[in-house]
C-alpha positions as a Markdown table, in Angstrom:
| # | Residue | x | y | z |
|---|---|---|---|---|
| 1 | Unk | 51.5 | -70.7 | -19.9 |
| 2 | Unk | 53.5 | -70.9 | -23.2 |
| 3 | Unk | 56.3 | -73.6 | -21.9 |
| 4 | Unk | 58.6 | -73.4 | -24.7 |
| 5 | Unk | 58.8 | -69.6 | -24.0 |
| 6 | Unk | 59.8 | -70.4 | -20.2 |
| 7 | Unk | 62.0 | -72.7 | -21.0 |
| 8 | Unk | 64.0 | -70.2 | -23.9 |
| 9 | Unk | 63.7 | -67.3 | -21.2 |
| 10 | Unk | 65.7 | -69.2 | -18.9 |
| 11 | Unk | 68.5 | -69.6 | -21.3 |
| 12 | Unk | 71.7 | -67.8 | -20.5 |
| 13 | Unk | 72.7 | -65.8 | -23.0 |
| 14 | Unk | 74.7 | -63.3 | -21.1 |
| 15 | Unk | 77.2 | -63.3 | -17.8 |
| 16 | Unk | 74.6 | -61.6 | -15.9 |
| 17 | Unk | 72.4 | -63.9 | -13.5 |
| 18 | Unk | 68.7 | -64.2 | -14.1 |
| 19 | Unk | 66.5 | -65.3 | -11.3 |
| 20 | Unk | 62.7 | -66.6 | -12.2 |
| 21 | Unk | 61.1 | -65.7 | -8.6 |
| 22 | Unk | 58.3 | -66.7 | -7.8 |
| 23 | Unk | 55.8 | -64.3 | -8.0 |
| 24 | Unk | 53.0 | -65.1 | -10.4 |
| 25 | Unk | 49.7 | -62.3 | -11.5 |
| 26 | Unk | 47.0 | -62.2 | -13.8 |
| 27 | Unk | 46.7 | -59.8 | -16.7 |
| 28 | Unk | 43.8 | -59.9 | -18.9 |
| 29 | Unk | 43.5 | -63.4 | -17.7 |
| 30 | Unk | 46.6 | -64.5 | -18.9 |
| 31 | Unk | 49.1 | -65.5 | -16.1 |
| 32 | Unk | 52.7 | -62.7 | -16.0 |
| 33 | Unk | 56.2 | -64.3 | -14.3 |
| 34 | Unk | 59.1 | -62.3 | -13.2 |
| 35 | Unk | 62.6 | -62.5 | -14.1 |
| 36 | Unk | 64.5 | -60.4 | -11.7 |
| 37 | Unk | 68.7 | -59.3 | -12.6 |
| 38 | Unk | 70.6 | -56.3 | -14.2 |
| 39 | Unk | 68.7 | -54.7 | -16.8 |
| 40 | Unk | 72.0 | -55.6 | -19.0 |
| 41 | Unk | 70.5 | -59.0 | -19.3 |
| 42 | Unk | 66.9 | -58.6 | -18.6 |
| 43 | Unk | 66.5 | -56.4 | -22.0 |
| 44 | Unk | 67.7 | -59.5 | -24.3 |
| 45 | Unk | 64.9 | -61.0 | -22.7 |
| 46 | Unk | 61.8 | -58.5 | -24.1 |
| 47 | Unk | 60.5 | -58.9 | -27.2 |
| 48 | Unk | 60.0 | -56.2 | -29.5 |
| 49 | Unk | 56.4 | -55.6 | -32.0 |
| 50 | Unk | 55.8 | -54.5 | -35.0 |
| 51 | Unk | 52.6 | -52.9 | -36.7 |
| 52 | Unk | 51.4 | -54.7 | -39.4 |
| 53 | Unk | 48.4 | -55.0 | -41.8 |
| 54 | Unk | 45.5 | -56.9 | -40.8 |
| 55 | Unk | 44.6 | -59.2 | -43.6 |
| 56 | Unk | 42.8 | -62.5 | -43.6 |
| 57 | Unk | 45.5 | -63.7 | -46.4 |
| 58 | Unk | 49.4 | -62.2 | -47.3 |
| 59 | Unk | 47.5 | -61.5 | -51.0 |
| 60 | Unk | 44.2 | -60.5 | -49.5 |
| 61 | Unk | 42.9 | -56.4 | -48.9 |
| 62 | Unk | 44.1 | -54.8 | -45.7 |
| 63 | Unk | 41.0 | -54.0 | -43.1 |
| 64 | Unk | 41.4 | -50.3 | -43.4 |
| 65 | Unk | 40.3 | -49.7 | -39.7 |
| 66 | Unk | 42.5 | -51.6 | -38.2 |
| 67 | Unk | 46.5 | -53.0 | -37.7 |
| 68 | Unk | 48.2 | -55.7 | -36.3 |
| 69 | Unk | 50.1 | -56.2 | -33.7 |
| 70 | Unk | 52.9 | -58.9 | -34.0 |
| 71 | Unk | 55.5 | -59.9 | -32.1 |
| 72 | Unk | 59.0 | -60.3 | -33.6 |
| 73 | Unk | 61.1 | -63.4 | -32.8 |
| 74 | Unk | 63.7 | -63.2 | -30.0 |
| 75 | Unk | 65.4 | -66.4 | -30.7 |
| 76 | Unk | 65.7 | -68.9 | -34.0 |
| 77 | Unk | 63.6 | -71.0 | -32.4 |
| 78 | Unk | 60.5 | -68.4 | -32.6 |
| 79 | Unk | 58.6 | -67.5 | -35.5 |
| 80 | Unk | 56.4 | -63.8 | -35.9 |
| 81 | Unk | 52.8 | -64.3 | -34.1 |
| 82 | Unk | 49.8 | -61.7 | -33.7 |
| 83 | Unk | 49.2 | -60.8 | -30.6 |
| 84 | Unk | 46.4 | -58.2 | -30.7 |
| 85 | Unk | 44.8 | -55.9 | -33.2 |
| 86 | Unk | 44.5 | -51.9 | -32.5 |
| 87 | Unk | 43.7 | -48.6 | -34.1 |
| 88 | Unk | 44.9 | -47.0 | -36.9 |
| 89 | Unk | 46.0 | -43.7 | -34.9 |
| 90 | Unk | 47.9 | -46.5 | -32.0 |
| 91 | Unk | 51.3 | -45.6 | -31.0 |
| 92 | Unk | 53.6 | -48.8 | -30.3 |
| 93 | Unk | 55.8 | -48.0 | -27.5 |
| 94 | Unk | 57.9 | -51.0 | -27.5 |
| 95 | Unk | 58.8 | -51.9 | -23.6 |
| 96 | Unk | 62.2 | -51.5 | -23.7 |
| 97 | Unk | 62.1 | -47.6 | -24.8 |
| 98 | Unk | 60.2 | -47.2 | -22.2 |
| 99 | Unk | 62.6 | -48.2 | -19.6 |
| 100 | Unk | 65.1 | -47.0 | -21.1 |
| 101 | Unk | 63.8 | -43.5 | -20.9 |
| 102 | Unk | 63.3 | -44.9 | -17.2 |
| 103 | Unk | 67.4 | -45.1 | -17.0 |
| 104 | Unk | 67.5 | -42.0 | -18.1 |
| 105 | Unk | 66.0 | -40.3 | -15.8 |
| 106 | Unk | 67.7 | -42.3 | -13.2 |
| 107 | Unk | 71.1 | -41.5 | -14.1 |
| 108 | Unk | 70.1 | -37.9 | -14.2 |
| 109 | Unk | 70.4 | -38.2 | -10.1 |
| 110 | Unk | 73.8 | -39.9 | -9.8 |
| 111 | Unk | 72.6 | -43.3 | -10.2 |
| 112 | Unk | 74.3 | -46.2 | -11.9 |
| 113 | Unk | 71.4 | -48.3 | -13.8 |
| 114 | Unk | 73.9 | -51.0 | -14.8 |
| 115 | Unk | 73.8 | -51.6 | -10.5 |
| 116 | Unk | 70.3 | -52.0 | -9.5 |
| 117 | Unk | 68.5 | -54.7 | -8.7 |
| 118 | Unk | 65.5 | -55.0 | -11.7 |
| 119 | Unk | 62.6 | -56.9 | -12.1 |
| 120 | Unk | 60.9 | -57.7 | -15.4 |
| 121 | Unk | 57.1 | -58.9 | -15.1 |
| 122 | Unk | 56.1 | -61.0 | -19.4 |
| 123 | Unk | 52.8 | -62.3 | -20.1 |
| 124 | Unk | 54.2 | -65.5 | -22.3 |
| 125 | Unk | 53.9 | -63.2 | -25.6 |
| 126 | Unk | 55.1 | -60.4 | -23.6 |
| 127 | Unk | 52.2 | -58.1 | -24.9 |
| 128 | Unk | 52.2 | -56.4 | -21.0 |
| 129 | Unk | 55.1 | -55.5 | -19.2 |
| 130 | Unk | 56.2 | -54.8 | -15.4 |
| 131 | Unk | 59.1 | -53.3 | -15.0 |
| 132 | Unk | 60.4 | -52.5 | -11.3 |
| 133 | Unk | 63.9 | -50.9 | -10.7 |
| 134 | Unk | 65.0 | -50.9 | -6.7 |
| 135 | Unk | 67.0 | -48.1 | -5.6 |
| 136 | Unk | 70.2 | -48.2 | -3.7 |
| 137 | Unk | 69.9 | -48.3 | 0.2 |
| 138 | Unk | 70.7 | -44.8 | 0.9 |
| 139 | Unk | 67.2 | -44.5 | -0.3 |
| 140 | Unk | 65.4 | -46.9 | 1.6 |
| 141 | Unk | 63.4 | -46.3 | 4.9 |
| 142 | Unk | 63.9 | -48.6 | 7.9 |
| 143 | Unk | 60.5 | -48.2 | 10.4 |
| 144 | Unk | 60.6 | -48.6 | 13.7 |
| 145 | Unk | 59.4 | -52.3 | 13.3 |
| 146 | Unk | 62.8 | -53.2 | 11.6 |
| 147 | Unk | 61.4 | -54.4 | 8.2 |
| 148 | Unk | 63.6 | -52.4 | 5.6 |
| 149 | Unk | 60.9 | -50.3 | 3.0 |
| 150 | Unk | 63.2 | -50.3 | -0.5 |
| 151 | Unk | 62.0 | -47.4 | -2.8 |
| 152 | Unk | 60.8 | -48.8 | -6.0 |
| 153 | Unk | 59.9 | -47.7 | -9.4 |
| 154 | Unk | 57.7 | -49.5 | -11.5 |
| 155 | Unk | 56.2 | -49.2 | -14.8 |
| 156 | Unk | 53.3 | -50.7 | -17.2 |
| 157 | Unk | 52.8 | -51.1 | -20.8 |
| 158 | Unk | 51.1 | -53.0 | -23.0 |
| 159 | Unk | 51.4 | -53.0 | -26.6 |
| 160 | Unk | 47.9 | -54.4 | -27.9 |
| 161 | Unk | 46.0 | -51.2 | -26.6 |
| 162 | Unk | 44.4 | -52.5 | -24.0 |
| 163 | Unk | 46.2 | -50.9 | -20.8 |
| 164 | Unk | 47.7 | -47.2 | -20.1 |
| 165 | Unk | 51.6 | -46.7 | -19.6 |
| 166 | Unk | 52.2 | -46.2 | -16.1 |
| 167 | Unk | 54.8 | -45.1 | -14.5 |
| 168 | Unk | 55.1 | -44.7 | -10.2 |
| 169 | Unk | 57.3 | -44.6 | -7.2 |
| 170 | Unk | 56.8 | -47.4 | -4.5 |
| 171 | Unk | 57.8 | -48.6 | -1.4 |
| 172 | Unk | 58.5 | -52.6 | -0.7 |
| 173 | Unk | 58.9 | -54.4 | 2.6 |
| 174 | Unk | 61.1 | -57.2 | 2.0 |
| 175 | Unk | 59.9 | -59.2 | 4.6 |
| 176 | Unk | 56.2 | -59.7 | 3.1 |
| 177 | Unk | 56.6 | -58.9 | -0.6 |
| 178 | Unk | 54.5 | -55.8 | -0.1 |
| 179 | Unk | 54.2 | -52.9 | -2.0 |
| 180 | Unk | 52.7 | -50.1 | -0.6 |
| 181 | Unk | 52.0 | -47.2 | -3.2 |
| 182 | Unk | 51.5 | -44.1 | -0.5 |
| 183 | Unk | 50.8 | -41.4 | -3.3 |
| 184 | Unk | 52.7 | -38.5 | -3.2 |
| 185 | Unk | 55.8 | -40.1 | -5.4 |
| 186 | Unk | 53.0 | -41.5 | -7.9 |
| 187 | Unk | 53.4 | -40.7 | -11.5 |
| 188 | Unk | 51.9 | -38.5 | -13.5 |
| 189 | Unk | 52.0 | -40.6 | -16.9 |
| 190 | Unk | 48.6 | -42.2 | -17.8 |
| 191 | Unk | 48.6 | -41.4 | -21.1 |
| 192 | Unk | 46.6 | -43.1 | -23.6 |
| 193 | Unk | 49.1 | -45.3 | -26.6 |
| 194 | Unk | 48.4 | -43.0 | -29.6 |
| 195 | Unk | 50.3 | -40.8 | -32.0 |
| 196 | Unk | 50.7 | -38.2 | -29.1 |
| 197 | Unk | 52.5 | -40.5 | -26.8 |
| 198 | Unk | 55.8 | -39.1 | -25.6 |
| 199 | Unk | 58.1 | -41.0 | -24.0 |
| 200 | Unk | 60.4 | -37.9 | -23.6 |
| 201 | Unk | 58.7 | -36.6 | -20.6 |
| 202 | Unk | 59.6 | -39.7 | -18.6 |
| 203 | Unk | 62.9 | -38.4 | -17.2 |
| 204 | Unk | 60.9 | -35.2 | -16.0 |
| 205 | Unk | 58.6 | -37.6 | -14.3 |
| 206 | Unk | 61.4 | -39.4 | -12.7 |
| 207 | Unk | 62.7 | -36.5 | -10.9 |
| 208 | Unk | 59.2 | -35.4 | -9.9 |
| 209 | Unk | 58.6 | -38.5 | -8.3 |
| 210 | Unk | 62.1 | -38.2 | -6.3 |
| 211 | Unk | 61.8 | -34.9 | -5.4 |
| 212 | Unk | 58.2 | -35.8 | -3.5 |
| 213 | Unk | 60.3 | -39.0 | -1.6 |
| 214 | Unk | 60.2 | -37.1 | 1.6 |
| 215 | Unk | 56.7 | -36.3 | 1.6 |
| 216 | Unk | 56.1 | -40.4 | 1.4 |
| 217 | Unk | 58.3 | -40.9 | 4.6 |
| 218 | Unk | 56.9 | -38.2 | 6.4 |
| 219 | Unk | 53.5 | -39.7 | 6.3 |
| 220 | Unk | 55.2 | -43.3 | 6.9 |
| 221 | Unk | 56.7 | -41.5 | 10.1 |
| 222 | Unk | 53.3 | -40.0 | 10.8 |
| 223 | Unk | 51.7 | -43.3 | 10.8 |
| 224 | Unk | 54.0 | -45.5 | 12.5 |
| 225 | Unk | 53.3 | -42.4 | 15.5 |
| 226 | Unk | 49.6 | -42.6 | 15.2 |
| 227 | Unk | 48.4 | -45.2 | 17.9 |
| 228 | Unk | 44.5 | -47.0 | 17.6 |
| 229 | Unk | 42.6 | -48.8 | 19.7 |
| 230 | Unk | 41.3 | -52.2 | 18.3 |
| 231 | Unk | 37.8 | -51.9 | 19.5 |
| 232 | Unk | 37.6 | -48.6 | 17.3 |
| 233 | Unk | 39.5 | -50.1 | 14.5 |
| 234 | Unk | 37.2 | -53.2 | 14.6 |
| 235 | Unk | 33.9 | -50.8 | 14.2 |
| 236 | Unk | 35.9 | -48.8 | 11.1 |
| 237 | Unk | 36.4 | -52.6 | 9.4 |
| 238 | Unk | 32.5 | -53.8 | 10.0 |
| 239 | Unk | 31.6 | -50.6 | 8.1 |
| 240 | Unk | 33.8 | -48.5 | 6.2 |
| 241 | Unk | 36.5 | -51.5 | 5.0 |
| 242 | Unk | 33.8 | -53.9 | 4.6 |
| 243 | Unk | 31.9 | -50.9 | 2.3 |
| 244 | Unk | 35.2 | -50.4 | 0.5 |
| 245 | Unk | 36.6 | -53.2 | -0.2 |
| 246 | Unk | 34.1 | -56.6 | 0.5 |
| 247 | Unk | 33.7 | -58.5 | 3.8 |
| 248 | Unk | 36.0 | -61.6 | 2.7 |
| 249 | Unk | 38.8 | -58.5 | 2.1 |
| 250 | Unk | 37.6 | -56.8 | 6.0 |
| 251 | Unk | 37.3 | -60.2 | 7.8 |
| 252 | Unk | 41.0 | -60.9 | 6.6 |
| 253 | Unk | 42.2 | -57.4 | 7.2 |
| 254 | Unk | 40.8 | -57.6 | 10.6 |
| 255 | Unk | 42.9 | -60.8 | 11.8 |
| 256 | Unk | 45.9 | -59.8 | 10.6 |
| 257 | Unk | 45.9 | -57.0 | 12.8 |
| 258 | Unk | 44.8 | -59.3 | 15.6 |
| 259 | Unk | 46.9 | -62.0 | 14.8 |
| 260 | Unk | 49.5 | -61.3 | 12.5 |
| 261 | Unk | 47.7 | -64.1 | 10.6 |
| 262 | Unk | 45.6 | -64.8 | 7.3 |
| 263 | Unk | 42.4 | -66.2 | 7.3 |
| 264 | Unk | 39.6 | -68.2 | 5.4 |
| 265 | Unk | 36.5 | -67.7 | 5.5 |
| 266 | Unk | 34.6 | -71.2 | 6.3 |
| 267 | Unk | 31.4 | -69.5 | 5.4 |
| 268 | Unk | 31.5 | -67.6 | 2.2 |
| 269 | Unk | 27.4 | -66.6 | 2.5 |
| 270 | Unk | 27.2 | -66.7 | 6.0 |
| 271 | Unk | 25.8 | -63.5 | 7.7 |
| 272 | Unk | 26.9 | -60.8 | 10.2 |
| 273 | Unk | 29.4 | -58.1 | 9.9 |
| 274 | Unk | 33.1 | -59.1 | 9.3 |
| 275 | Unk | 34.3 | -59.3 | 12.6 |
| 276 | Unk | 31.8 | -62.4 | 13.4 |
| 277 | Unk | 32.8 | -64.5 | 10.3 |
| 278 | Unk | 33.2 | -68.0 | 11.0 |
| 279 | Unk | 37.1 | -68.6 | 9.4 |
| 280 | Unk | 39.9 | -70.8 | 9.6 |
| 281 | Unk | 43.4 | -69.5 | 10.4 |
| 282 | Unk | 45.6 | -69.9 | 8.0 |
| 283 | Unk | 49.7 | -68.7 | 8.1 |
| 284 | Unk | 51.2 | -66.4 | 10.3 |
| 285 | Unk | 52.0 | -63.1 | 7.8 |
| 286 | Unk | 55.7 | -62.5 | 8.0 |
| 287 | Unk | 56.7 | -59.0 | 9.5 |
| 288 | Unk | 52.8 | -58.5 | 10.9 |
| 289 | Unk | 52.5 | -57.0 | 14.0 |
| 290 | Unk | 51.0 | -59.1 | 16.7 |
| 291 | Unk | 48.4 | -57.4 | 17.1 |
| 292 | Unk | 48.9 | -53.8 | 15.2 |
| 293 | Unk | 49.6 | -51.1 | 17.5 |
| 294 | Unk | 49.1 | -48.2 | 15.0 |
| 295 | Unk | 48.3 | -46.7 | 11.6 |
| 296 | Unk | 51.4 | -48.0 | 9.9 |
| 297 | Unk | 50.8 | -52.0 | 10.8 |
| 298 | Unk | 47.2 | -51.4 | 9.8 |
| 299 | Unk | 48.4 | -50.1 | 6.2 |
| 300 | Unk | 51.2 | -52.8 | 6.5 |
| 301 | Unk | 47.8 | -55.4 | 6.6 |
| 302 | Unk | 46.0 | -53.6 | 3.8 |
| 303 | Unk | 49.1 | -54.3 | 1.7 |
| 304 | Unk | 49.1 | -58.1 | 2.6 |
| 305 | Unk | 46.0 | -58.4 | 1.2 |
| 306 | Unk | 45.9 | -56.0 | -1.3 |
| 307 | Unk | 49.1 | -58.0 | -2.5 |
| 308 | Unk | 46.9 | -61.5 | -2.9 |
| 309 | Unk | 44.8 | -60.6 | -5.6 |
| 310 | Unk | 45.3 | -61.9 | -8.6 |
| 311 | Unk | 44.9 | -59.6 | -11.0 |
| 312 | Unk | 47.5 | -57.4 | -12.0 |
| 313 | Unk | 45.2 | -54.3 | -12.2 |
| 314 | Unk | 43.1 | -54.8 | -9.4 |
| 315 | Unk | 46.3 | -55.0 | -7.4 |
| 316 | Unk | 47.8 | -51.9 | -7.9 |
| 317 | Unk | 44.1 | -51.0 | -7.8 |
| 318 | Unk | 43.7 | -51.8 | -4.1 |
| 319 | Unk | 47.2 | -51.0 | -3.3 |
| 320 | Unk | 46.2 | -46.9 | -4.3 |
| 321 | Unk | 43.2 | -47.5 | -2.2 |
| 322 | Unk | 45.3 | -47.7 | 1.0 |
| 323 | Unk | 46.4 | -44.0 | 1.4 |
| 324 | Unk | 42.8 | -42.8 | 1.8 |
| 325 | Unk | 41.8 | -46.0 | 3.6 |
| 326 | Unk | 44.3 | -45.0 | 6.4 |
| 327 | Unk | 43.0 | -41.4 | 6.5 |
| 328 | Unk | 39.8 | -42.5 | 6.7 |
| 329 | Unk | 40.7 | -44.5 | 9.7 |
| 330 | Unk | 42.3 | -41.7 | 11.0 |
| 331 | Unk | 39.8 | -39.4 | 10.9 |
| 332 | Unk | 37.9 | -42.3 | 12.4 |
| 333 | Unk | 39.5 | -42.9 | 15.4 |
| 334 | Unk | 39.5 | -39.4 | 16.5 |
| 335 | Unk | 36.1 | -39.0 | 16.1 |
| 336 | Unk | 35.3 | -42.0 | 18.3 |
C-alpha cells in the first residue's frame, strides 16, 4: 500500500471525524481501506481523474486508440499520475458524482445525507471506489436473535474501465460485519462506463430499491420461521454447498451452524465429503447461533464466510449467491 497516501488521508482537514476501520479487500489485486464519517468530510478525501492523451513523450504523437486515465492531485504534496489506459468511447464517471446523485435520491424520501453514517472504500490511487451510506434506524430490522440488520446502500465504480458501476440495497448485522444482499432491493444499474452512461437515473434507482424494502424483510421474517433439521442440512452441504461453492467454503459453513465457530481445514487434499474434513477450530463467530435452528442463521453463516474472501468482487459475488442458496435448501428440506 501507497503509505504516503495513508498517511495524507488521515489528515484532518475538516471538523468532521474520520475513522480508518479496519476492514481491508482486494481489488484487482491491489489491497482497498475504508474511511468511515459524514460524507461532508469523506468527499475531500476522493480524488478526481481526468482523460488524457496517451503519449510515450509530452512532444510525442497521441496513440489514436486509446486515452489515459490520470489522477489529479488532492493535496500539494501529490503530483498527476496514470492510473490506467481505456477506450476512446469511455465515459469517466468520477466517484463523487456518483454519490452524489446517490444523495439525491436519498433526500428525495425525507432523508438528511449530511446525518448518515458513510463509508468510503480507496484503492491507494483511488481508481475503485465503495461507497456505503447506512440508513437511519427507523429503517433497520431487529430479528428475533437480537442482532440489529442496518439497511445499507452501497455503490461501485471504477474509473480505469475495468469494473461496472453498481449500485444496491443491503442489509448489515452489526455484530459480525455481515452483509447480506437478499435481492429484491438490488439495483438495476450495471451499466457499462461509455458515452451512454447516465448517472441521472440513479435517483429513480434509489427509490426502486426502497420501495422493494418490505419484500427483503418479509423473506428475512420467512426465514427466521423456517425451522431445519441438521442431519438434512448436513446432506444439503456434502452436495449442493460443496457443488456450489468448494468443500473448504461447505466444511466451514457446516461448523458454524454447529458450533457458532470457524474452522481450518488441517487437510487441504484430504478426501471425503465436507462433513468428515479433518479441521481445527478456530474462533467462535460473534452473533452465530449455537447451533442454527433455521433458515435465517443458516444464511447468517453463508454471510460469515462469504464476508472472508478477499476479493472485493468475489465477495459481493458469493454474498448474491446466498438468496438462491437458501431456496435451494429450502426446497431441500421439504423434500427430505
Amino acid at each position: 500500500m501507497n503509505l504516503l497516501l495513508t498517511q495524507e488521508v488521515l489528515e484532518p482537514v475538516s471538523e468532521d471525524p474520520l475513522e480508518l476501520t479496519n476492514e481491508t479487500v482486494r481489488w484487482r489485486a491491489r489491497d482497498a481501506t475504508f474511511l468511515a464519517g459524514k460524507w461532508d468530510a469523506l468527499s475531500k478525501r476522493i480524488p478526481r481523474f481526468v482523460l488524457e492523451d496517451f503519449k510515450a513523450t509530452a512532444d510525442g504523437p497521441a496513440n489514436p486508440h486509446i486515452r489515459a486515465v490520470v489522477r489529479v492531485p488532492v493535496s500539494v504534496t501529490e503530483q498527476r499520475i496514470p492510473v490506467g489506459v481505456v477506450s476512446n468511447t469511455y465515459g469517466l464517471t468520477q466517484h463523487a458524482d456518483v454519490v452524489e446523485m446517490c444523495l439525491k435520491g436519498i433526500r428525495a424520501h425525507d432523508i438528511d445525507p449530511s446525518m448518515l453514517r458513510c463509508e468510503v472504500g480507496l484503492t491507494p490511487l483511488g481508481e475503485w471506489m465503495n461507497f456505503r451510506a447506512y440508513f437511519p434506524d427507523s429503517f433497520s430490522h431487529k430479528p428475533g436473535d437480537g442482532n440489529k440488520l442496518a439497511l445499507r446502500l452501497e455503490c461501485f465504480n471504477s474509473v480505469d474501465g475495468s469494473s461496472r458501476l453498481l449500485i444496491l440495497f443491503g442489509w448489515f448485522r452489526f455484530v459480525c460485519a455481515n452483509g447480506l444482499v437478499i435481492g429484491e432491493t438490488k439495483a438495476a444499474l450495471r451499466d457499462i462506463h461509455d458515452e451512454n452512461l447516465n448517472l441521472d437515473v440513479i435517483p429513480k434507482i434509489i427509490s426502486e430499491g426502497l420501495e422493494k424494502v418490505k419484500a427483503d424483510l418479509d423473506r428475512l421474517v420467512q426465514w427466521e420461521r423456517s425451522p431445519i433439521e441438521l442431519a438434512k442440512f448436513e446432506g444439503w452441504v456434502d452436495e449442493h454447498l460443496a457443488e456450489r461453492w468448494g468443500k473448504k467454503a461447505a466444511c466451514r459453513t457446516l461448523h458454524v451452524c454447529r458450533i457458532g465457530a470457524d474452522v481450518e481445514l488441517l487437510d487441504l487434499f484430504a478426501g471425503g465429503k465436507p462433513s468428515e474434513k479433518p479441521v481445527k477450530l478456530l474462533n467462535t463467530v460473534p452473533g452465530a447461533a449455537k447451533p442454527a435452528k433455521n433458515l435465517y442463521d443458516v444464511c447468517q453463516a453463508l454471510s460469515w464466510i462469504a464476508m472472508q474472501r478477499n476479493s472485493a468482487d468475489e465477495r459481493l459475488e458469493w454474498q448474491g449467491h446466498i438468496p438462491g442458496l437458501i431456496e435451494n435448501l429450502w426446497s431441500h428440506l421439504e423434500a427430505a
